[in-house]
N, CA, C and O atoms as a GROMACS GRO file, in nm:
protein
  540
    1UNK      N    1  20.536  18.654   3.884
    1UNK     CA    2  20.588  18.519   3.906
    1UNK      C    3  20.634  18.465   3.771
    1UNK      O    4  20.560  18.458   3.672
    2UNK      N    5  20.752  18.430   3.774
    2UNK     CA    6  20.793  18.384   3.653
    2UNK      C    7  20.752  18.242   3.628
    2UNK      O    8  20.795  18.156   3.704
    3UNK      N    9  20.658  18.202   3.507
    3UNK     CA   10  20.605  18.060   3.518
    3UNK      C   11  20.638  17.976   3.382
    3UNK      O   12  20.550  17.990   3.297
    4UNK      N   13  20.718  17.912   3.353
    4UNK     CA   14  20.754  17.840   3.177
    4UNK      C   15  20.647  17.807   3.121
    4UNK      O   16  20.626  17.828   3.001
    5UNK      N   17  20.551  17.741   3.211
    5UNK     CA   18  20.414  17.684   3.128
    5UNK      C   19  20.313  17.770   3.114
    5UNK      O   20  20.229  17.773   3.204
    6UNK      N   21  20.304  17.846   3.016
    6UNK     CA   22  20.217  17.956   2.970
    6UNK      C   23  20.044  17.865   3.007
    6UNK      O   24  19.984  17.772   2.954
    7UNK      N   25  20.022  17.944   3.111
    7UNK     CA   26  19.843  17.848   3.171
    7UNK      C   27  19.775  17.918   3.054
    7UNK      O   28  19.814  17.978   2.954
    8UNK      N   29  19.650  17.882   3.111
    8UNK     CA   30  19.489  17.848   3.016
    8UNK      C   31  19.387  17.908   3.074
    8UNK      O   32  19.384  17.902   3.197
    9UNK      N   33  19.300  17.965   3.018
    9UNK     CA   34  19.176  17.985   3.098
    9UNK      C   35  19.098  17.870   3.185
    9UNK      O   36  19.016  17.872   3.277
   10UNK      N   37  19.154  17.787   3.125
   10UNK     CA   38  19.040  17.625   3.186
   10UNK      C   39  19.157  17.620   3.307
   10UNK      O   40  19.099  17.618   3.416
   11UNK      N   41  19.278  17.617   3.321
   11UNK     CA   42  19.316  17.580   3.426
   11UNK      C   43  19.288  17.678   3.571
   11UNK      O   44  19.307  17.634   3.684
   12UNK      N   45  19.238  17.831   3.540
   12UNK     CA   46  19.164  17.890   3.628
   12UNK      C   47  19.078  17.870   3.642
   12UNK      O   48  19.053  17.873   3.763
   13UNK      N   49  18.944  17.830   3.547
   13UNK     CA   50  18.857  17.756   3.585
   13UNK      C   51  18.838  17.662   3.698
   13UNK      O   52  18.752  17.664   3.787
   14UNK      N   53  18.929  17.586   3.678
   14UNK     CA   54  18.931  17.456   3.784
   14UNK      C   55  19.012  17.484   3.891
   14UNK      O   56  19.034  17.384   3.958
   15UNK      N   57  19.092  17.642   3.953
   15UNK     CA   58  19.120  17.667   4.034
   15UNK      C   59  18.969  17.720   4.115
   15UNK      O   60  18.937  17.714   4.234
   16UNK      N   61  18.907  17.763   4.016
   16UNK     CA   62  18.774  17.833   4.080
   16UNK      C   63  18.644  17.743   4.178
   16UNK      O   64  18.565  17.757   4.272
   17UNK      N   65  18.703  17.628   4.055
   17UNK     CA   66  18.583  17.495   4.115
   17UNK      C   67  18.686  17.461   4.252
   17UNK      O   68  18.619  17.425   4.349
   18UNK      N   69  18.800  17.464   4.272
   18UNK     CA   70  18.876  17.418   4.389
   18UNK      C   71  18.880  17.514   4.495
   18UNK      O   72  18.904  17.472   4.608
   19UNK      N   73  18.864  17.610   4.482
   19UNK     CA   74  18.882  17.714   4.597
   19UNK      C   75  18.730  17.705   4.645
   19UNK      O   76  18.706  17.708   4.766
   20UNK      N   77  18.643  17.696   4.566
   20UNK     CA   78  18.477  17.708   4.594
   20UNK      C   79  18.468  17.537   4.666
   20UNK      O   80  18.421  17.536   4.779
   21UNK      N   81  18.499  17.430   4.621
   21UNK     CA   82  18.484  17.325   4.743
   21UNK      C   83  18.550  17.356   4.847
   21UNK      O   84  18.472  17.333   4.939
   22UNK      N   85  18.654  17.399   4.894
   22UNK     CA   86  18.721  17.459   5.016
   22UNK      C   87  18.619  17.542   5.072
   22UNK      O   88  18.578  17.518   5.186
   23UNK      N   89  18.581  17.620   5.017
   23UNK     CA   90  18.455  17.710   5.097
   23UNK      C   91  18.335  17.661   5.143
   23UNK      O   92  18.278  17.697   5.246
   24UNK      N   93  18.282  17.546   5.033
   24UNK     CA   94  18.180  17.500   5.051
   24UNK      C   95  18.231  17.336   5.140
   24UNK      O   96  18.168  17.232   5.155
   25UNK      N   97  18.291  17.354   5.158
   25UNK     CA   98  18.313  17.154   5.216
   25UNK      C   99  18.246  17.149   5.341
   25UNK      O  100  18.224  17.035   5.380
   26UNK      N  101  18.180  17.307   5.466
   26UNK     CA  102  18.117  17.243   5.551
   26UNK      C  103  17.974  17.225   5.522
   26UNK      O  104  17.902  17.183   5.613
   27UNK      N  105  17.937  17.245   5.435
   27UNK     CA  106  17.802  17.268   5.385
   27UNK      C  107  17.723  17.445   5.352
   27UNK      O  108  17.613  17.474   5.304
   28UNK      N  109  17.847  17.539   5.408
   28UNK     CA  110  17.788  17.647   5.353
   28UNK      C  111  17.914  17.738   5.307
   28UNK      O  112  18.032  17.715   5.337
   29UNK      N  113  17.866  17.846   5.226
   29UNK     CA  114  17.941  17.926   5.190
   29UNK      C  115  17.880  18.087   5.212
   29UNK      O  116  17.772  18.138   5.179
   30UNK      N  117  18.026  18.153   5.298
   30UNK     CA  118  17.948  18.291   5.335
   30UNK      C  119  18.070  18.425   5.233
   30UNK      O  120  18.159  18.410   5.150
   31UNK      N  121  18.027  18.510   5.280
   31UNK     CA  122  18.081  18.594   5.184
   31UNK      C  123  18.224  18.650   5.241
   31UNK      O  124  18.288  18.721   5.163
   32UNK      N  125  18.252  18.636   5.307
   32UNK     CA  126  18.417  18.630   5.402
   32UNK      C  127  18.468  18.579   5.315
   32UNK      O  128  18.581  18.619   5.288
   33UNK      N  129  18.404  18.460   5.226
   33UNK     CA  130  18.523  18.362   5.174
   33UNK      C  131  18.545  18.428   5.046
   33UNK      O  132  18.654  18.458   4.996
   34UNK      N  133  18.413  18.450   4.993
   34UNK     CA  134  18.426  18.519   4.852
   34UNK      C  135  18.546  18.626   4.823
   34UNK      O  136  18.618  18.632   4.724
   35UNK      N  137  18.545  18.716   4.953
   35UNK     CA  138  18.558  18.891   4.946
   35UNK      C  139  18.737  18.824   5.004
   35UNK      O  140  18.829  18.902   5.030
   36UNK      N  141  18.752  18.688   5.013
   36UNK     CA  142  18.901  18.665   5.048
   36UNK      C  143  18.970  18.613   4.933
   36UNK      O  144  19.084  18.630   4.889
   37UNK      N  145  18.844  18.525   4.885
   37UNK     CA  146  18.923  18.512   4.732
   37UNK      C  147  18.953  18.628   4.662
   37UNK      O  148  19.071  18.652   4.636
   38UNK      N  149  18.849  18.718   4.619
   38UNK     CA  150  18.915  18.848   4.562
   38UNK      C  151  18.958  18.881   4.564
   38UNK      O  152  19.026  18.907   4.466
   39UNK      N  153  18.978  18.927   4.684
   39UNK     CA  154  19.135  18.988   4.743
   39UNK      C  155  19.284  18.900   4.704
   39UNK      O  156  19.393  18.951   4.678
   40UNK      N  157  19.255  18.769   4.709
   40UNK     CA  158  19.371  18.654   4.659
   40UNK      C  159  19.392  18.689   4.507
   40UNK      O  160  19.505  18.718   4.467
   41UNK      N  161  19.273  18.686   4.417
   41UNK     CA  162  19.286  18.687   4.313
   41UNK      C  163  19.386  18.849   4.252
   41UNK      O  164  19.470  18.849   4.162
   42UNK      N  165  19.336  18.988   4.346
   42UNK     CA  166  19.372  19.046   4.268
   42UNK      C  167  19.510  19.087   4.320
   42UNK      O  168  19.569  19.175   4.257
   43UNK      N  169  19.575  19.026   4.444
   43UNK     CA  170  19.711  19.045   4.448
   43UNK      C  171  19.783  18.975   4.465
   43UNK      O  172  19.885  19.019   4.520
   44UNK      N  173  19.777  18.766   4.420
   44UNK     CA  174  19.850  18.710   4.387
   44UNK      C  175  19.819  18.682   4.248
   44UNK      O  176  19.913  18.682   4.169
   45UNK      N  177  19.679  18.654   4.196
   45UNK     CA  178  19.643  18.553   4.097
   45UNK      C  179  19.733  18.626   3.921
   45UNK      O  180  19.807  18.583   3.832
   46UNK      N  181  19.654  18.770   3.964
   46UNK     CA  182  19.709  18.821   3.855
   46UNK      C  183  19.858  18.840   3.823
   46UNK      O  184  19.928  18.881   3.730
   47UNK      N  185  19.865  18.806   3.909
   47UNK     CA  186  20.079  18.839   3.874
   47UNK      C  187  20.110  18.732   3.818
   47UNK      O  188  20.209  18.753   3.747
   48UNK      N  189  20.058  18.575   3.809
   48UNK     CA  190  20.090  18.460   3.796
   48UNK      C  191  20.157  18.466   3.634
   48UNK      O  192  20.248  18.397   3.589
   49UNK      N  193  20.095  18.550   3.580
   49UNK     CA  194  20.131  18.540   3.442
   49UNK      C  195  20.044  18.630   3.329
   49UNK      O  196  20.004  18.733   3.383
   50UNK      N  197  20.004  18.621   3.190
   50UNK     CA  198  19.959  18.729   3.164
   50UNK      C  199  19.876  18.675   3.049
   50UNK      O  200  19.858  18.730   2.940
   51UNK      N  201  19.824  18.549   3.094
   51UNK     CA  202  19.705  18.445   3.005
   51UNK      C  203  19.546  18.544   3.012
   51UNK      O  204  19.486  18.599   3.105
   52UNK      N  205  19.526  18.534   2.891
   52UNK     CA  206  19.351  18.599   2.870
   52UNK      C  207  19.308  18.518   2.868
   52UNK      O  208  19.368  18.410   2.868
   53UNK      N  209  19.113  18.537   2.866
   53UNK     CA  210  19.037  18.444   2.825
   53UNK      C  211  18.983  18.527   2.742
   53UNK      O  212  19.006  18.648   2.746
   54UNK      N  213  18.889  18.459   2.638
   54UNK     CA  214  18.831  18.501   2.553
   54UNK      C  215  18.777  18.602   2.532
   54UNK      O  216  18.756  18.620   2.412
   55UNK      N  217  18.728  18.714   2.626
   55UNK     CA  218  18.703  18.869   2.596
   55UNK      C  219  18.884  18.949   2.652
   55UNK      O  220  18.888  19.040   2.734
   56UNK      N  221  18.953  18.917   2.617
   56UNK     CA  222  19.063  19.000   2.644
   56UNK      C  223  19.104  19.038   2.806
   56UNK      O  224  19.157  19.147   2.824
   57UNK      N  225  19.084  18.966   2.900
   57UNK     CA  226  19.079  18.983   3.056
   57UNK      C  227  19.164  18.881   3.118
   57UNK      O  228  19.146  18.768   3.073
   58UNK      N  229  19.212  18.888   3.167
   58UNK     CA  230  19.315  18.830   3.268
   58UNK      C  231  19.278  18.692   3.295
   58UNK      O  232  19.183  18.677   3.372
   59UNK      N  233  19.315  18.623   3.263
   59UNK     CA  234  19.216  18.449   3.302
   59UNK      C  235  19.210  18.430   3.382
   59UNK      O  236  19.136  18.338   3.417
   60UNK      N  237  19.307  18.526   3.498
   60UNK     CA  238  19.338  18.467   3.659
   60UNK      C  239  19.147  18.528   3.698
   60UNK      O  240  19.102  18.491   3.807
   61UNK      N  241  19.060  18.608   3.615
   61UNK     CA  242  18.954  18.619   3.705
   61UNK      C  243  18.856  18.516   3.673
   61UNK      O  244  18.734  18.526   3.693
   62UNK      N  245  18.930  18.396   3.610
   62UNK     CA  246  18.818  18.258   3.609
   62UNK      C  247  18.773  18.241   3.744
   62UNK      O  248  18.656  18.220   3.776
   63UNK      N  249  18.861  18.250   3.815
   63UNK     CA  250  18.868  18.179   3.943
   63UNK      C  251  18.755  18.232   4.007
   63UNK      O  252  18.688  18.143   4.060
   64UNK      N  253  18.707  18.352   4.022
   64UNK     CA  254  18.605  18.453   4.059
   64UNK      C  255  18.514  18.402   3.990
   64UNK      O  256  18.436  18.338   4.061
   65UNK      N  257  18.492  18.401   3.898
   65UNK     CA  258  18.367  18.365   3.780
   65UNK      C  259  18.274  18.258   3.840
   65UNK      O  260  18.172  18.273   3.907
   66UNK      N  261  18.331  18.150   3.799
   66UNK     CA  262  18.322  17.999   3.871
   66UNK      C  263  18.302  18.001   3.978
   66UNK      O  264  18.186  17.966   3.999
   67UNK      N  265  18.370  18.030   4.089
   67UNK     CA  266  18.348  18.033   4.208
   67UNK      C  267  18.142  18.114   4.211
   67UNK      O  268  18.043  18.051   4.251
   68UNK      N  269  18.143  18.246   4.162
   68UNK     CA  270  18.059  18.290   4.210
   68UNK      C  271  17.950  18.224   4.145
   68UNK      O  272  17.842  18.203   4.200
   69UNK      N  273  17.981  18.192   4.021
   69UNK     CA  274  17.858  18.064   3.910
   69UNK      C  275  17.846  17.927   4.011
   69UNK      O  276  17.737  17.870   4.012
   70UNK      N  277  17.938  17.881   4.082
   70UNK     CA  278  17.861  17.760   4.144
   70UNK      C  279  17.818  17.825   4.294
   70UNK      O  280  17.776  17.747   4.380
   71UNK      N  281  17.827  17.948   4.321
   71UNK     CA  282  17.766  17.976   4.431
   71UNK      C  283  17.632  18.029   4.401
   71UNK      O  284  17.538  18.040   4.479
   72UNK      N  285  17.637  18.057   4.287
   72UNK     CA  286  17.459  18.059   4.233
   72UNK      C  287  17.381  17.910   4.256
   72UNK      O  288  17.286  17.882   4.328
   73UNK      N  289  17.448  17.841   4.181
   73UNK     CA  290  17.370  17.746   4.144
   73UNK      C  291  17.411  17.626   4.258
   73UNK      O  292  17.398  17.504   4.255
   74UNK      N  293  17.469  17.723   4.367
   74UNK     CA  294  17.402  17.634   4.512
   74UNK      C  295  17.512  17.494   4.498
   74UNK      O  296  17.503  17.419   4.595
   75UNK      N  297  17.564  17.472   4.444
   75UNK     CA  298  17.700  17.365   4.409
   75UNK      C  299  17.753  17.351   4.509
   75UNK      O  300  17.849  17.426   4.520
   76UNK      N  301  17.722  17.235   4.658
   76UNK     CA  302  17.739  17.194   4.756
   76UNK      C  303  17.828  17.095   4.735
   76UNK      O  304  17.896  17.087   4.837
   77UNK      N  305  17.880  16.977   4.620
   77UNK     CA  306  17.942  16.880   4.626
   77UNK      C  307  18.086  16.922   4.603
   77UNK      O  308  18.136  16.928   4.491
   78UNK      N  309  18.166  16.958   4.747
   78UNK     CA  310  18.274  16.949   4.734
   78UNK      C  311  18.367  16.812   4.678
   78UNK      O  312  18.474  16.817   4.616
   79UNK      N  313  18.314  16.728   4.706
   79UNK     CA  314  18.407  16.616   4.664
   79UNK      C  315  18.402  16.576   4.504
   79UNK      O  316  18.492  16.513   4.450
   80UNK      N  317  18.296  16.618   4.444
   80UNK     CA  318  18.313  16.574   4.280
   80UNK      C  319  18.357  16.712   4.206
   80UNK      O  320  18.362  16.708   4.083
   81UNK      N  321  18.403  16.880   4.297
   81UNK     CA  322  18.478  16.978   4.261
   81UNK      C  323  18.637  16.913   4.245
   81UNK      O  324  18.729  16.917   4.164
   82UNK      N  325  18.614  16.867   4.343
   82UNK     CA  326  18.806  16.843   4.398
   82UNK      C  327  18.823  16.723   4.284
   82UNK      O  328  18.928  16.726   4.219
   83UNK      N  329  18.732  16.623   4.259
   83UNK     CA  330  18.753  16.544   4.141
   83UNK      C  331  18.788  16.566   4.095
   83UNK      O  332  18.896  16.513   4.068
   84UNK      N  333  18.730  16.696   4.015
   84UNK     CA  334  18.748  16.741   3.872
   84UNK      C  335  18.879  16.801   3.888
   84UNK      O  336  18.958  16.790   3.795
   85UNK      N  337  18.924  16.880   4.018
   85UNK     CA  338  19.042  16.953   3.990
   85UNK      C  339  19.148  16.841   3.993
   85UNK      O  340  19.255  16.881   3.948
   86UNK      N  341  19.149  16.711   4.033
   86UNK     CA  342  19.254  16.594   4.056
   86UNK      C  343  19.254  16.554   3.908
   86UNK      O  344  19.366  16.560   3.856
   87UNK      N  345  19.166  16.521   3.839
   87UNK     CA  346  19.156  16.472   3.707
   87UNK      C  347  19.218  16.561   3.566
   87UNK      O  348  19.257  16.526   3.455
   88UNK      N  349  19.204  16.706   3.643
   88UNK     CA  350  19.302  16.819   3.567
   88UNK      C  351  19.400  16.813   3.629
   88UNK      O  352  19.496  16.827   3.553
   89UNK      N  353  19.437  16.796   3.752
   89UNK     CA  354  19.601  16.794   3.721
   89UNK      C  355  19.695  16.672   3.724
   89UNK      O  356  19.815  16.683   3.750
   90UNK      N  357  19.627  16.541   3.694
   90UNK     CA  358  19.658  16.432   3.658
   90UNK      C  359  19.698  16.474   3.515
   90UNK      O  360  19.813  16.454   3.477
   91UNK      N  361  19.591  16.540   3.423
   91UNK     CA  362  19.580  16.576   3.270
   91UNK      C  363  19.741  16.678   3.264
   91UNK      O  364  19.796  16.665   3.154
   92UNK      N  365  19.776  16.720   3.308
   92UNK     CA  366  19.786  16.889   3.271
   92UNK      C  367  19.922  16.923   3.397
   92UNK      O  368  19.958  17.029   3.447
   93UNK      N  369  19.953  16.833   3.408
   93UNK     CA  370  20.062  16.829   3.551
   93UNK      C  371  20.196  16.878   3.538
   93UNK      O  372  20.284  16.854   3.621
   94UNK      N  373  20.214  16.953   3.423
   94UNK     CA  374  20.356  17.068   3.376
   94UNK      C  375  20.274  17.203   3.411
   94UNK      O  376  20.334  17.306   3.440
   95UNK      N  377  20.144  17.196   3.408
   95UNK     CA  378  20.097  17.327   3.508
   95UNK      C  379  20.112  17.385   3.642
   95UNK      O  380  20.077  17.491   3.694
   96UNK      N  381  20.191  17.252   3.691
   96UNK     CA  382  20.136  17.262   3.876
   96UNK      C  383  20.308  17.258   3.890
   96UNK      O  384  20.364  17.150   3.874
   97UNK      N  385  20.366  17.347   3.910
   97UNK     CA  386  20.502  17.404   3.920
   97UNK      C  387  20.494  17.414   4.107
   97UNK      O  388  20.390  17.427   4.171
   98UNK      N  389  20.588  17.406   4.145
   98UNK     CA  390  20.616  17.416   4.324
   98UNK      C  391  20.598  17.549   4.337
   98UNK      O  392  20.572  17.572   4.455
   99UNK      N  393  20.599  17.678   4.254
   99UNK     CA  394  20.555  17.765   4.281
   99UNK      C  395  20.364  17.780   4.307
   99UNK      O  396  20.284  17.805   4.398
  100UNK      N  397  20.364  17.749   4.169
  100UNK     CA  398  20.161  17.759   4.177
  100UNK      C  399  20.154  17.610   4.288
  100UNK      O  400  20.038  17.600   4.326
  101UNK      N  401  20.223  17.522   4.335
  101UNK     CA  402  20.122  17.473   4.418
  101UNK      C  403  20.114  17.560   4.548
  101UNK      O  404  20.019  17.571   4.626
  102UNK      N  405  20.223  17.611   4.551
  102UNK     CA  406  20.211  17.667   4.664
  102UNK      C  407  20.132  17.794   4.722
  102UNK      O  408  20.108  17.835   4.835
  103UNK      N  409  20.102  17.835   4.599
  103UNK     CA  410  20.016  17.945   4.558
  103UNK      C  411  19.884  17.902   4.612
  103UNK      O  412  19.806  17.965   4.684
  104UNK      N  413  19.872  17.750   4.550
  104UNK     CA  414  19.762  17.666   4.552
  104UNK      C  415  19.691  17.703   4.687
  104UNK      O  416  19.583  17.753   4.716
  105UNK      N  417  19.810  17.653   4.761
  105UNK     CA  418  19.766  17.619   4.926
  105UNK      C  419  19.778  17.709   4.999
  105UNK      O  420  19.708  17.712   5.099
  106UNK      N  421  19.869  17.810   4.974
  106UNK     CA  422  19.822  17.946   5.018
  106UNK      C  423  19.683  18.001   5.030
  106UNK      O  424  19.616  18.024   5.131
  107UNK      N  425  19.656  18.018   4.898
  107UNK     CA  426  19.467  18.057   4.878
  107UNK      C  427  19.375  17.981   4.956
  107UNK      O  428  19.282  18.018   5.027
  108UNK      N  429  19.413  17.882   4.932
  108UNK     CA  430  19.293  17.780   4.978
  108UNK      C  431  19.293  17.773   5.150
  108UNK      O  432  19.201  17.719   5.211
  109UNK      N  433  19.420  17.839   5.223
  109UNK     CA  434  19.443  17.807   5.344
  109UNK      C  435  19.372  17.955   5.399
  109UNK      O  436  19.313  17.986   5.502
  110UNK      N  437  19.397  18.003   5.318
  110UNK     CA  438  19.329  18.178   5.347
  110UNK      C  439  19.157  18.201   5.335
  110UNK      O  440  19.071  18.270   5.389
  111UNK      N  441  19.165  18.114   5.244
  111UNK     CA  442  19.021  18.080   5.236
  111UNK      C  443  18.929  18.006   5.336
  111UNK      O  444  18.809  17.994   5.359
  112UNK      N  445  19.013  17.975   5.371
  112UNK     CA  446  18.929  17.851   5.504
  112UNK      C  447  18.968  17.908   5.638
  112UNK      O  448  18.929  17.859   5.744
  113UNK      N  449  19.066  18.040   5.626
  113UNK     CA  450  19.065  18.109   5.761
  113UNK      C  451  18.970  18.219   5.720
  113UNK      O  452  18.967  18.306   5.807
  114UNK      N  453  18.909  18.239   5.640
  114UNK     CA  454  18.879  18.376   5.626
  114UNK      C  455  18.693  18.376   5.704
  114UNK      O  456  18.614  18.466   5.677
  115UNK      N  457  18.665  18.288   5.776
  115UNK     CA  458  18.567  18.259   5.816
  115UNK      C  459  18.552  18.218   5.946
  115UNK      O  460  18.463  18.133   5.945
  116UNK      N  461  18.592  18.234   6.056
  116UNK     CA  462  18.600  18.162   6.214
  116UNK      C  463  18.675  18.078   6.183
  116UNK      O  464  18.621  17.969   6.165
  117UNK      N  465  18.828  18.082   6.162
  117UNK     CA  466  18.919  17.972   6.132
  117UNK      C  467  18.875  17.852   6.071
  117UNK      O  468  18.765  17.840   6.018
  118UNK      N  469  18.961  17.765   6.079
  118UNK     CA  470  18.974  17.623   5.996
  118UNK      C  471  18.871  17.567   6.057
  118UNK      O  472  18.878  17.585   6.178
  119UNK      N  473  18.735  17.478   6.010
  119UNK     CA  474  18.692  17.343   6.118
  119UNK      C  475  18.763  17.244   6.063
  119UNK      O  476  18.862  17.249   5.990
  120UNK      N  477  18.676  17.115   6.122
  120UNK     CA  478  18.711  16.969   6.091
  120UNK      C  479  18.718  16.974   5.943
  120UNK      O  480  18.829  16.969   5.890
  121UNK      N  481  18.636  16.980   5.890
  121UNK     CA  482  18.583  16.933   5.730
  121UNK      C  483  18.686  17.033   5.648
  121UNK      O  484  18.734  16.982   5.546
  122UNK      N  485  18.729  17.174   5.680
  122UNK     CA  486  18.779  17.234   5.607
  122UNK      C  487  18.956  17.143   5.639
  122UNK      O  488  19.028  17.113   5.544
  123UNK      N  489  18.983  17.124   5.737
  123UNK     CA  490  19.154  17.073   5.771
  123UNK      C  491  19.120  16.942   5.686
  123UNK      O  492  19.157  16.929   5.569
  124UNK      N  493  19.062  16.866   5.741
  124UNK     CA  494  19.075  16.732   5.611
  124UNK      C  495  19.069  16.747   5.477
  124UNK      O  496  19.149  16.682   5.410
  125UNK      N  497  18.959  16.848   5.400
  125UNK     CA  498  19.047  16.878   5.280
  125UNK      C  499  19.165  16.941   5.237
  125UNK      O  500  19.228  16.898   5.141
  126UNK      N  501  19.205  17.061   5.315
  126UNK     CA  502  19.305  17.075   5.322
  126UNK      C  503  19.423  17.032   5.323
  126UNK      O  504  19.521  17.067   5.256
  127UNK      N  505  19.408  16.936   5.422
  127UNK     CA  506  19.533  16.769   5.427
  127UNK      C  507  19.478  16.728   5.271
  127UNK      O  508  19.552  16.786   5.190
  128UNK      N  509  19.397  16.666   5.217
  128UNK     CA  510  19.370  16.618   5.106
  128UNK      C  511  19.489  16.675   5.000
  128UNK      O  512  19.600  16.632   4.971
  129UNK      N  513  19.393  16.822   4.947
  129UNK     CA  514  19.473  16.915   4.870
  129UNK      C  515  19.606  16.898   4.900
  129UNK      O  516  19.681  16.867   4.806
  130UNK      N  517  19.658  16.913   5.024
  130UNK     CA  518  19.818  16.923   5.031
  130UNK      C  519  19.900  16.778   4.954
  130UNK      O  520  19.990  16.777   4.871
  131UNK      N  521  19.840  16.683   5.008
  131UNK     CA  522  19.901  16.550   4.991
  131UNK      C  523  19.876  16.515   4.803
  131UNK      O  524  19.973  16.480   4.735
  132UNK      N  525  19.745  16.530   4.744
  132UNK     CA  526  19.728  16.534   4.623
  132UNK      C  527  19.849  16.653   4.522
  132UNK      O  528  19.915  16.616   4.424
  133UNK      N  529  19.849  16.809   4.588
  133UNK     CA  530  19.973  16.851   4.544
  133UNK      C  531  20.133  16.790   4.527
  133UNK      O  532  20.216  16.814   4.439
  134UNK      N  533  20.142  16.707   4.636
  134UNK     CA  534  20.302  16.640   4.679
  134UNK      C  535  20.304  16.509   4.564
  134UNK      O  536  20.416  16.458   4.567
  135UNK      N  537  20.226  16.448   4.478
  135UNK     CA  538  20.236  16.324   4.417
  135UNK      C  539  20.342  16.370   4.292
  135UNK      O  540  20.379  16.286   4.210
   0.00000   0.00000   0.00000
C-alpha cells in the first residue's frame, strides 16, 4: 500500500488498543478474534508500509502485542480504548489516509464477524468507529 505518511510504532499500538475494544465491547474476548486479527495483521497490516519498532520488526505486529498485553491483563474497558484511539487521531490525523481508514474498518469488521457474527454492542461500536473515521 502506498502510504506518504511514513507511520510509527505508537500508531500500531493504538490500532491494537482499537481492534482489542472491538473484541472486547461485549464483555468477553475469545480466541476466534485473536487468530482473526493475525491473520489481518499478517496479510494486510504488513504491506501497509515498512515502519520498525525498536527491535528491528515490522511495527504492523504492535497491533498483536497490545492486543494480546490487554488480553492478559483482562482490559474490559472498551470505551476508554476507543478514547485513547480518538485522542490519537485527533493528535496525528495525516495518519488516517482513506486508505488506512478503510483498512481500519475492514479489520475491525472482520473482527467482530470472526465470532457468531456482529451483536448489538459490537454494531454500535462499529457505527461509532465508522462515523469517528468520516470527521
Amino acid at each position: 500500500m502506498d502510504n506518504k505518511a511514513h507511520l510509527n510504532a505508537r500508531f500500531y499500538e493504538i490500532l491494537g488498543k482499537l481492534f482489542y475494544a472491538i473484541a472486547a465491547t461485549d464483555g468477553v474476548v475469545v480466541p476466534t478474534e485473536f487468530n482473526k486479527l493475525k491473520e489481518l495483521v499478517k496479510s494486510k497490516w504488513l504491506k501497509v508500509d515498512d515502519t520498525e519498532d525498536n527491535f528491528h520488526t515490522d511495527a504492523a505486529y504492535q497491533i498483536e502485542i497490545v492486543f494480546d498485553w490487554l488480553h492478559e491483563q483482562n482490559n474490559l474497558d472498551s470505551n476508554k480504548l476507543f478514547d485513547d484511539f480518538v485522542t490519537y487521531k485527533n493528535e496525528q490525523g495525516h495518519f488516517f489516509s482513506p486508505e488506512i481508514n478503510k483498512l481500519i474498518i475492514k479489520t475491525s469488521h472482520d473482527i467482530a464477524n470472526s465470532f457468531s457474527g456482529k451483536n448489538k454492542s459490537e454494531l454500535i461500536f462499529l457505527a461509532k468507529l465508522d462515523m469517528e473515521l468520516k470527521k
